[in-house]
Steps between C-alpha positions, in 0.01 A plus 500: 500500500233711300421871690174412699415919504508460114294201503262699715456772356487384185206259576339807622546728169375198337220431665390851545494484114318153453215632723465908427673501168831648394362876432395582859719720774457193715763279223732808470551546848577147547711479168702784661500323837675203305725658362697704720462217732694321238757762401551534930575130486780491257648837507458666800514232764723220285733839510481540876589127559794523237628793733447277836762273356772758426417656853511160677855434328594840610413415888693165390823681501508714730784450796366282810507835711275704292169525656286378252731173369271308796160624348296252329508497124199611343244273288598528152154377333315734386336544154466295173704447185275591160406107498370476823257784487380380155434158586343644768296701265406217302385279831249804575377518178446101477384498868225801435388366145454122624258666839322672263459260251375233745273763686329603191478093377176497590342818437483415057090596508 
Protein backbone atom coordinates (compact mmCIF):
# COMPACT_ATOMS: atom_id res chain seq x y z
CA UNK A 1 0.00 0.00 0.00
CA UNK A 2 1.80 3.33 -1.09
CA UNK A 3 2.34 5.96 2.19
CA UNK A 4 -0.74 8.33 1.74
CA UNK A 5 1.42 11.23 4.03
CA UNK A 6 4.03 10.87 1.18
CA UNK A 7 1.54 11.10 -1.45
CA UNK A 8 0.34 14.21 0.32
CA UNK A 9 2.85 15.96 0.85
CA UNK A 10 4.42 15.41 -2.07
CA UNK A 11 1.44 16.70 -4.18
CA UNK A 12 1.82 19.68 -2.07
CA UNK A 13 5.74 20.40 -2.74
CA UNK A 14 4.72 19.89 -6.21
CA UNK A 15 2.16 21.96 -6.60
CA UNK A 16 3.53 24.72 -4.54
CA UNK A 17 6.24 24.61 -7.31
CA UNK A 18 3.92 24.37 -10.48
CA UNK A 19 2.10 27.54 -9.24
CA UNK A 20 4.92 29.93 -7.36
CA UNK A 21 7.95 28.39 -8.94
CA UNK A 22 10.72 26.30 -7.46
CA UNK A 23 12.97 29.40 -6.13
CA UNK A 24 10.48 30.79 -3.58
CA UNK A 25 10.52 30.11 0.50
CA UNK A 26 6.98 28.93 -0.10
CA UNK A 27 8.60 25.49 -2.33
CA UNK A 28 11.42 25.08 0.27
CA UNK A 29 9.33 24.95 3.12
CA UNK A 30 7.16 22.48 1.56
CA UNK A 31 10.18 20.50 -0.02
CA UNK A 32 11.36 20.26 3.63
CA UNK A 33 7.85 19.42 4.83
CA UNK A 34 8.12 16.35 2.33
CA UNK A 35 10.82 15.21 3.25
CA UNK A 36 11.10 14.62 6.78
CA UNK A 37 7.59 13.53 6.46
CA UNK A 38 9.11 10.89 4.31
CA UNK A 39 12.26 10.02 6.27
CA UNK A 40 9.49 9.85 9.61
CA UNK A 41 7.65 7.30 7.51
CA UNK A 42 10.33 4.80 6.89
CA UNK A 43 12.78 5.28 9.59
CA UNK A 44 11.43 6.54 12.51
CA UNK A 45 7.96 5.09 12.70
CA UNK A 46 8.63 1.70 10.37
CA UNK A 47 11.35 1.46 13.45
CA UNK A 48 8.78 1.90 16.18
CA UNK A 49 6.44 -0.78 14.62
CA UNK A 50 9.49 -3.22 14.11
CA UNK A 51 9.96 -2.77 18.01
CA UNK A 52 6.00 -3.40 18.72
CA UNK A 53 6.61 -6.85 17.34
CA UNK A 54 9.60 -7.86 19.50
CA UNK A 55 7.66 -6.27 22.55
CA UNK A 56 4.39 -8.08 21.69
CA UNK A 57 6.46 -11.50 21.49
CA UNK A 58 7.99 -10.52 24.71
CA UNK A 59 4.35 -10.14 26.49
CA UNK A 60 3.83 -13.55 24.42
CA UNK A 61 5.99 -15.38 26.80
CA UNK A 62 5.60 -14.30 29.72
CA UNK A 63 4.11 -16.94 32.54
CA UNK A 64 0.10 -16.85 32.78
CA UNK A 65 0.57 -15.14 36.33
CA UNK A 66 2.53 -12.20 35.30
CA UNK A 67 0.41 -9.21 35.22
CA UNK A 68 0.78 -8.05 31.94
CA UNK A 69 0.58 -11.74 29.93
CA UNK A 70 -3.50 -10.72 29.87
CA UNK A 71 -2.81 -7.20 28.27
CA UNK A 72 -3.72 -6.76 24.78
CA UNK A 73 -0.96 -6.91 22.23
CA UNK A 74 -0.18 -3.79 20.67
CA UNK A 75 -0.84 -2.81 16.83
CA UNK A 76 2.20 -3.57 15.00
CA UNK A 77 1.52 -1.28 11.76
CA UNK A 78 3.11 1.48 11.71
CA UNK A 79 5.34 3.06 8.99
CA UNK A 80 6.40 2.22 5.36
CA UNK A 81 9.08 0.14 3.67
CA UNK A 82 11.35 2.47 1.04
CA UNK A 83 8.71 1.25 -1.77
CA UNK A 84 5.77 2.30 -0.22
CA UNK A 85 6.72 5.84 0.51
CA UNK A 86 8.12 6.19 -3.05
CA UNK A 87 5.24 5.01 -4.85
CA UNK A 88 3.61 7.15 -2.73
CA UNK A 89 5.82 9.89 -3.88
CA UNK A 90 5.28 9.19 -7.36
CA UNK A 91 1.15 9.10 -6.91
CA UNK A 92 1.55 12.83 -5.49
CA UNK A 93 3.59 13.92 -8.05
CA UNK A 94 1.22 12.32 -10.89
CA UNK A 95 -1.87 13.37 -8.85
CA UNK A 96 -0.56 17.27 -8.49
CA UNK A 97 0.86 17.46 -12.18
CA UNK A 98 -2.43 15.94 -13.85
CA UNK A 99 -4.75 18.93 -11.45
CA UNK A 100 -2.60 21.29 -12.70
CA UNK A 101 -2.35 20.36 -16.04
CA UNK A 102 -6.14 20.11 -16.51
CA UNK A 103 -6.71 23.44 -14.49
CA UNK A 104 -4.43 25.38 -16.62
CA UNK A 105 -6.01 23.44 -20.08
CA UNK A 106 -7.78 26.22 -20.73
CA UNK A 107 -5.98 29.20 -19.81
CA UNK A 108 -3.31 28.82 -23.42
CA UNK A 109 -4.19 32.83 -24.37
Amino acid sequence: MPSSHSATVTALAVAVGLQDGIGGSTFATALILATIVMYDATGVRLQAGRQVEVLNQIVYGLPAEHPLAESSPLGELLGHTPPQVITGGLLGIMTSTIIYLISHSGNNT
